[in-house]
Phi, psi and omega in degrees: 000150187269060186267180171264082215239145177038039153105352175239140170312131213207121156285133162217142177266357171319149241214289171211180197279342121314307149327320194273333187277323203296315206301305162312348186047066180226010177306147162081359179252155188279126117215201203229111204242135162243166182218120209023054171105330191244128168308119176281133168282148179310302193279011148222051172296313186326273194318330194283089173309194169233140166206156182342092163088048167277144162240120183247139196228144190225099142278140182238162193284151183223137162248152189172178178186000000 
């Protein structure tokens, strides 16, 4: 499948935005995701499919000081 992540074009065989973190190896780290425009809540990565040319936008938290 074709989506757009963090503005480039990106082939995944992910399923959902879980599935799409484990395949990035970004499961388990704080971050904030959107899909198309709207922010995904954490307690429905399971669910939240992914389909053809979604643009999911991923931020992740960086600490420092």
């Amino acid at each position: 499948m074709h989506i757009y992540l963090n503005g480039e074009e990106r082939n995944t065989d992910a399923a959902s935005i879980s599935e799409l973190l484990v395949e990035l190896g970004m499961e388990g780290r704080m971050i904030a995701i959107e899909r198309n425009l709207e922010v995904v809540p954490k307690s429905t990565y399971s669910s939240a499919a992914l389909a053809e040319g979604d643009r999911i936008e991923i931020v992740h938290m960086i600490g420092g000081g």
